[in-house]
Structure formats: structure tokens, C-alpha cells
Backbone as a chain_set.jsonl record, in Angstrom:
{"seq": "XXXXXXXXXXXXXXXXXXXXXXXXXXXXXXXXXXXXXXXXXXXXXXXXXXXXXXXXXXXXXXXXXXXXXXXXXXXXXXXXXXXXXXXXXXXXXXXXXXXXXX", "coords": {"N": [[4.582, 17.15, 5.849], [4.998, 14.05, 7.152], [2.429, 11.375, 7.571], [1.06, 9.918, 10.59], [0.537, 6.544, 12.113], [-0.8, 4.006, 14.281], [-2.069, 1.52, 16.185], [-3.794, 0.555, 18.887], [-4.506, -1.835, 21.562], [-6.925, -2.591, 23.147], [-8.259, -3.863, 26.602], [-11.428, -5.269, 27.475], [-13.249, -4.87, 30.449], [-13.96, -7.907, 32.492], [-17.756, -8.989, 31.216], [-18.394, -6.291, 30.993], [-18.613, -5.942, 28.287], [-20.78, -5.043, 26.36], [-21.555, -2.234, 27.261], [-18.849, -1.732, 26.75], [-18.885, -1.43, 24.105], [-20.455, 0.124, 23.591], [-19.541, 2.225, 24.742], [-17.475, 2.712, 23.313], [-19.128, 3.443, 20.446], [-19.868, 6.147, 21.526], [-17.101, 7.468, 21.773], [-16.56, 7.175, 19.294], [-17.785, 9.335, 17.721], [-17.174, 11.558, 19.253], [-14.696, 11.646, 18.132], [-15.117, 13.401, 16.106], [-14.766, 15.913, 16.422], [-12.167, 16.176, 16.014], [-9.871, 17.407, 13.545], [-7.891, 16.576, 12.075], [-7.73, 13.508, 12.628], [-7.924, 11.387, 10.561], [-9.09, 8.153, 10.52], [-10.49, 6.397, 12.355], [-11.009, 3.789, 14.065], [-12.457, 0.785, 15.308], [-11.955, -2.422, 16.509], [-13.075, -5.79, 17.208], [-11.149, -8.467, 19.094], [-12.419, -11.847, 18.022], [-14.557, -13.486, 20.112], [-13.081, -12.868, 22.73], [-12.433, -10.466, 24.933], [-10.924, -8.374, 24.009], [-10.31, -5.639, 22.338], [-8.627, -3.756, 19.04], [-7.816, -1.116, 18.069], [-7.717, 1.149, 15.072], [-5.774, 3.614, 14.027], [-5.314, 6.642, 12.702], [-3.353, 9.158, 11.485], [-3.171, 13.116, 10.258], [-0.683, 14.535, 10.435], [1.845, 14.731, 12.652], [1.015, 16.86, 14.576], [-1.36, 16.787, 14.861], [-1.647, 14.69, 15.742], [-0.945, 15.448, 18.241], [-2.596, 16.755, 19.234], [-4.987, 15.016, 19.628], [-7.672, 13.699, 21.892], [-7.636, 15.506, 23.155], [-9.841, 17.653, 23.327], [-12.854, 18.918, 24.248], [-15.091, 16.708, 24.065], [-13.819, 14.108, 23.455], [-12.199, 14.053, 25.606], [-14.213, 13.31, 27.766], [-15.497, 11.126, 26.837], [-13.229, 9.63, 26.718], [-12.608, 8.77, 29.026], [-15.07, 7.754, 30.114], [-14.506, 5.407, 28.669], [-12.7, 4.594, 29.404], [-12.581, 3.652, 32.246], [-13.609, 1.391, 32.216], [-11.621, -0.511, 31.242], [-9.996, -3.386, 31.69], [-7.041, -3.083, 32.226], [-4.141, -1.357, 31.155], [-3.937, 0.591, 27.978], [-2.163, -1.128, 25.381], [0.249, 0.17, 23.097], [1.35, 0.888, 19.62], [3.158, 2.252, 17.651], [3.426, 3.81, 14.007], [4.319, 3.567, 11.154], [3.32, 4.89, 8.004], [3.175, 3.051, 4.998], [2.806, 2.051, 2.409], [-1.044, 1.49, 1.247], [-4.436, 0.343, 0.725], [-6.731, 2.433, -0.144], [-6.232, 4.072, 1.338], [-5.285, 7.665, 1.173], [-1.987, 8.722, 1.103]], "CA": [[4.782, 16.256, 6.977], [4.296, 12.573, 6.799], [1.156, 10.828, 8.264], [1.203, 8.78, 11.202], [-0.184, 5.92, 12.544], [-1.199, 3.172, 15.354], [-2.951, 0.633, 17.081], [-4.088, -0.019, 20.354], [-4.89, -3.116, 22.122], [-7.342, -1.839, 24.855], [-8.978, -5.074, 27.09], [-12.388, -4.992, 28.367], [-13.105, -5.405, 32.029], [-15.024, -9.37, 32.071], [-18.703, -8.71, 31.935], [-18.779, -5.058, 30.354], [-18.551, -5.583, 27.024], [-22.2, -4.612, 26.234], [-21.091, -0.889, 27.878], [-18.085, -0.951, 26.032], [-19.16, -1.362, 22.825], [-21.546, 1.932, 23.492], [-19.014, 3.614, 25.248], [-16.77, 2.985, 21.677], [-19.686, 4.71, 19.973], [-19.879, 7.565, 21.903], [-15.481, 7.712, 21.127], [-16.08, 7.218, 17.321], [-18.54, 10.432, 17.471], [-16.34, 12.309, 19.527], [-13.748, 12.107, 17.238], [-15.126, 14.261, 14.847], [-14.242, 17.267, 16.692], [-10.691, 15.983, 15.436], [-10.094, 16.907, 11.799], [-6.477, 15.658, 11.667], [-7.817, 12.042, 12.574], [-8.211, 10.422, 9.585], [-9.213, 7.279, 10.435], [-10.365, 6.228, 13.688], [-11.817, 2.398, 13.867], [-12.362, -0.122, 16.759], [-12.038, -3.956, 15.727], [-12.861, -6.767, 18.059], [-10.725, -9.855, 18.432], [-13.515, -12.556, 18.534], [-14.117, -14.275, 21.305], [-12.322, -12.24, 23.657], [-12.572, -9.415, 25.647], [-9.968, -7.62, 23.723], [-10.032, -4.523, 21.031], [-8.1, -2.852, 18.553], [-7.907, 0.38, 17.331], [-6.284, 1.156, 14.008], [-5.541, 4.98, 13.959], [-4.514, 7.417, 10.924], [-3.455, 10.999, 11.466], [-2.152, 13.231, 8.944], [0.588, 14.587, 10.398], [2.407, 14.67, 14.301], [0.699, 18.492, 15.268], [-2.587, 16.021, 14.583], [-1.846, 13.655, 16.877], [-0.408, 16.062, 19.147], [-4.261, 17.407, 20.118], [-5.897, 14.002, 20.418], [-7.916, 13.623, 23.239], [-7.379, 16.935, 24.175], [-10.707, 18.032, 23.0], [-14.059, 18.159, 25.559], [-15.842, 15.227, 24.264], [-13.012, 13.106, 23.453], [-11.768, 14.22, 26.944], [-14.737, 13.085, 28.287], [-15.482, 9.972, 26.307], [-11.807, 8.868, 26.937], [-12.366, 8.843, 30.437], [-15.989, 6.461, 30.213], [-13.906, 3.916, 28.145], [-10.918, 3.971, 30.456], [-13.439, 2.703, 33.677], [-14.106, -0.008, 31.633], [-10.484, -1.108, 30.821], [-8.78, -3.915, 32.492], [-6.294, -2.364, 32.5], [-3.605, -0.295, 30.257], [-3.616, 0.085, 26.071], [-0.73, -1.545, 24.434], [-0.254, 1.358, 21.9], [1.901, 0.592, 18.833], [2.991, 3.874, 16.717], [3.332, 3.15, 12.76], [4.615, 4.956, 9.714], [2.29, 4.231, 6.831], [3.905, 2.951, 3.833], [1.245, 1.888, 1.307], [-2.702, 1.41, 1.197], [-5.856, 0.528, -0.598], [-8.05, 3.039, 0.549], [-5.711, 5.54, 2.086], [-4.662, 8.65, 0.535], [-1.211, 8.681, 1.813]], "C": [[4.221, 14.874, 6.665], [3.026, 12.349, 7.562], [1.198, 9.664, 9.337], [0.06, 7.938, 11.908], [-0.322, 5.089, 13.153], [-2.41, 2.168, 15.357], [-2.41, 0.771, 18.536], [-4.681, -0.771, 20.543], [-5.473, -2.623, 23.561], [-7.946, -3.412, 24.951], [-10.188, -4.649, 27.892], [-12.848, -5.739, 30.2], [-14.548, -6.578, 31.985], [-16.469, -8.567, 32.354], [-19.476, -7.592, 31.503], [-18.283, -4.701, 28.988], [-19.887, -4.807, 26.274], [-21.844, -2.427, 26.415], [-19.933, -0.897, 27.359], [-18.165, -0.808, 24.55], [-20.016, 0.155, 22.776], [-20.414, 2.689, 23.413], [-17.903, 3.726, 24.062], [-17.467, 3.728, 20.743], [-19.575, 6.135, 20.242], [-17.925, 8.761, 21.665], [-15.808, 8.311, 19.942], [-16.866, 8.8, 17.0], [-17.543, 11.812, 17.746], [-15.387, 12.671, 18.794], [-13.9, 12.982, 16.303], [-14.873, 15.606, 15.347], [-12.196, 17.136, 16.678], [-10.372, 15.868, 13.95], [-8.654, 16.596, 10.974], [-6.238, 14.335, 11.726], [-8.473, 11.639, 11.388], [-9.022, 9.286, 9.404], [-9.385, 6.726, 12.123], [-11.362, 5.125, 14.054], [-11.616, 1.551, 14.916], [-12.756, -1.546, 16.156], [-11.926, -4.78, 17.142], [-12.27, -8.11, 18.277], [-12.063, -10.835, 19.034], [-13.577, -13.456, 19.752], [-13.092, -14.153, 22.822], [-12.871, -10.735, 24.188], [-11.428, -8.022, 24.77], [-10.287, -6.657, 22.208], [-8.768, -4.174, 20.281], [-8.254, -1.715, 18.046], [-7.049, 0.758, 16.437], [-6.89, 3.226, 13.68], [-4.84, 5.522, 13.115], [-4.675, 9.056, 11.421], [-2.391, 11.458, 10.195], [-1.04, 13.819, 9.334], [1.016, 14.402, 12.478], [2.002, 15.215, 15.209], [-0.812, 17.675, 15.488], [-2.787, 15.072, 15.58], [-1.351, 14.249, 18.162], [-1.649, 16.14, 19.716], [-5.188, 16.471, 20.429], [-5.984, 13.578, 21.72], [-8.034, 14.769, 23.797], [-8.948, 17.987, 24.311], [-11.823, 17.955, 24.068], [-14.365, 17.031, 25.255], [-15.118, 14.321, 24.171], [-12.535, 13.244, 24.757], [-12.968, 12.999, 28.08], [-15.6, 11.177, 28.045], [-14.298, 9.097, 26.21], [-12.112, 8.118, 28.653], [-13.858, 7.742, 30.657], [-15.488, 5.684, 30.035], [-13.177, 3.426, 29.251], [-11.192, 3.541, 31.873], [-13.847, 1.691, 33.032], [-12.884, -1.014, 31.165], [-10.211, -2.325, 31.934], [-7.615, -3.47, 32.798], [-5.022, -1.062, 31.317], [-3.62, -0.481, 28.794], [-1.891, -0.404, 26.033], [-0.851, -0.525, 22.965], [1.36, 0.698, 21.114], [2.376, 1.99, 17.702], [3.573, 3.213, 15.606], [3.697, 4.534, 11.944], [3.836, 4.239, 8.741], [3.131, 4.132, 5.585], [2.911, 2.893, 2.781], [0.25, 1.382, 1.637], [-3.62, 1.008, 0.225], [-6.503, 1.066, 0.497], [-7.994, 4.451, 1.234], [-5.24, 6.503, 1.492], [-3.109, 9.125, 1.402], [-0.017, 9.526, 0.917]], "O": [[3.183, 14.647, 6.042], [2.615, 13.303, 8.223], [1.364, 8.51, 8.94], [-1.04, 8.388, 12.226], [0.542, 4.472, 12.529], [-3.415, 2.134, 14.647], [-1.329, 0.968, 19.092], [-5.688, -0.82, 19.836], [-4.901, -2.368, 24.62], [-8.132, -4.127, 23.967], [-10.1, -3.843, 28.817], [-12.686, -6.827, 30.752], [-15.699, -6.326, 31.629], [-16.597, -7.762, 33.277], [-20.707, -7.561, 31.496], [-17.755, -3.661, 28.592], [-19.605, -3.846, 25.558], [-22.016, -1.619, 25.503], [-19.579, 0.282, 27.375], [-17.444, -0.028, 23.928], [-20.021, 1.013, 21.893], [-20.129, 3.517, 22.547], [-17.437, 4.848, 23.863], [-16.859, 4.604, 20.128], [-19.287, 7.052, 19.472], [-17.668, 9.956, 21.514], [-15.552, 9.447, 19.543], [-16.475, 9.401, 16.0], [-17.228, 12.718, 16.975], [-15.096, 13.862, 18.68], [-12.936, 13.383, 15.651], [-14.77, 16.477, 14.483], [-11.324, 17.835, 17.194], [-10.468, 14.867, 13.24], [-8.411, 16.444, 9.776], [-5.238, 13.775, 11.277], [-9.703, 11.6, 11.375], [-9.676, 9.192, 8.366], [-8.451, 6.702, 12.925], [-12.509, 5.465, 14.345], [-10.518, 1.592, 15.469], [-13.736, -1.725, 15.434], [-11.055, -4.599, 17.992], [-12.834, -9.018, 17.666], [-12.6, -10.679, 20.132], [-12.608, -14.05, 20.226], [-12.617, -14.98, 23.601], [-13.759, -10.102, 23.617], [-11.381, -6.857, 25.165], [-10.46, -7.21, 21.121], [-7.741, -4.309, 20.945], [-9.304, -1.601, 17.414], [-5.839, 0.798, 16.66], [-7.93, 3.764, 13.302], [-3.788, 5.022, 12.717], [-5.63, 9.806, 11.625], [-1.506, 10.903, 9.545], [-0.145, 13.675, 8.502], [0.24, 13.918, 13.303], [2.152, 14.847, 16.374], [-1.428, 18.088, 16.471], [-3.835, 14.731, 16.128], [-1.348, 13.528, 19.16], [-1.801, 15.546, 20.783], [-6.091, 16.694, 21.235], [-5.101, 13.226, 22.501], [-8.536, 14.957, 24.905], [-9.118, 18.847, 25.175], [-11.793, 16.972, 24.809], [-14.024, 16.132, 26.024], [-15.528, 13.347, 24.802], [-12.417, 12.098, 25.192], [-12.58, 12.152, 28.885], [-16.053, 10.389, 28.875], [-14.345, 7.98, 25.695], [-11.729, 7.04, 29.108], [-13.651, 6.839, 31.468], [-15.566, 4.799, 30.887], [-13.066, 2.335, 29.809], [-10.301, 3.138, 32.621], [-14.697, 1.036, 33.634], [-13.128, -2.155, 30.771], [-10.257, -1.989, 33.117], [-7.282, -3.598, 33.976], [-5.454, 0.008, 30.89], [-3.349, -1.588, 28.328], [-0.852, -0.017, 26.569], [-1.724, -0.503, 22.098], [2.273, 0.19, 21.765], [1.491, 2.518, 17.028], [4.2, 2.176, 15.825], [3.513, 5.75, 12.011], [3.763, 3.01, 8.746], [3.747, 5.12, 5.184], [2.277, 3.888, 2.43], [0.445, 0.573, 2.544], [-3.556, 1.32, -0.964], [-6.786, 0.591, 1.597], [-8.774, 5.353, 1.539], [-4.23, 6.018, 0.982], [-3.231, 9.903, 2.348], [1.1, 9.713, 1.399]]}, "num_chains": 1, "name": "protein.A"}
């Protein structure tokens, strides 16, 4: 199966960036009870309120169960009181890499 992959453009609500930067820790941890995520990174554009997330699974059945997990369940759901409002999600086929085993 191929490997797929994304971004999301989540926005923080003015004010609670401080609390979302945690509540992105407590995500990036969570994820490890996901061992089909590959790659699971949070990038800030500067000067803004706004994130990305660049996401790597290895195959579709992989990304099928994200989130689905308790702590990611539950660490989805801190971030997402902190949103302005909805992700802009982007889905990606990976062509080539430095860095990725693809």
C-alpha cells in the first residue's frame, strides 16, 4: 500500500497560544499510541496565530484509526477548544524525500 500524507492549517483562538502550544505537546505524545503515524509535526507560521501540521502515515488502514485512540481522543478534543475555528486539511501522496523512507 502506498503511504499517505497531509497538512493541516489549524488557527489559534487570539490570546491562547501559550495553552496551545502545551496542548500540541500533550498531541505529539499521544500520538505514540499510533504506530502507523510516521511522522507527526506541528510548525508555526511566525507571527501569527496560525499552525501547520505535516502528517505521514504508512498506509490508508493507518490513517483510518487516527484519533480514534483514548489519548489522542482526548487530546484532540483540548486542542479543538482552542481553535478558532475549523482545520483546513490538505491530503498528499508522497512522491520523494530526504529523510523519509518512502
Amino acid at each position: 500500500m502506498a503511504k499517505l500524507s497531509l497538512t493541516a492549517t489549524l488557527t489559534c483562538q487570539d490570546g491562547k497560544t501559550d495553552e496551545f502550544d502545551a496542548a500540541l505537546a500533550t498531541l505529539i505524545a499521544a500520538s505514540e499510541e499510533e504506530p502507523g503515524l510516521e511522522i507527526y509535526s506541528a510548525h508555526r507560521v511566525p507571527d501569527t496565530n496560525d499552525y501547520v501540521f505535516f502528517e505521514l502515515y504508512t498506509d490508508e488502514d493507518a490513517f483510518a484509526v487516527h484519533g480514534k485512540g483514548p489519548e489522542m481522543r482526548a487530546a484532540m478534543k483540548a486542542l479543538g477548544a482552542l481553535l478558532a475555528g475549523a482545520p483546513e486539511i490538505t491530503m498528499l501522496a508522497p512522491v520523494v524525500a530526504k529523510g523519509m523512507d518512502l
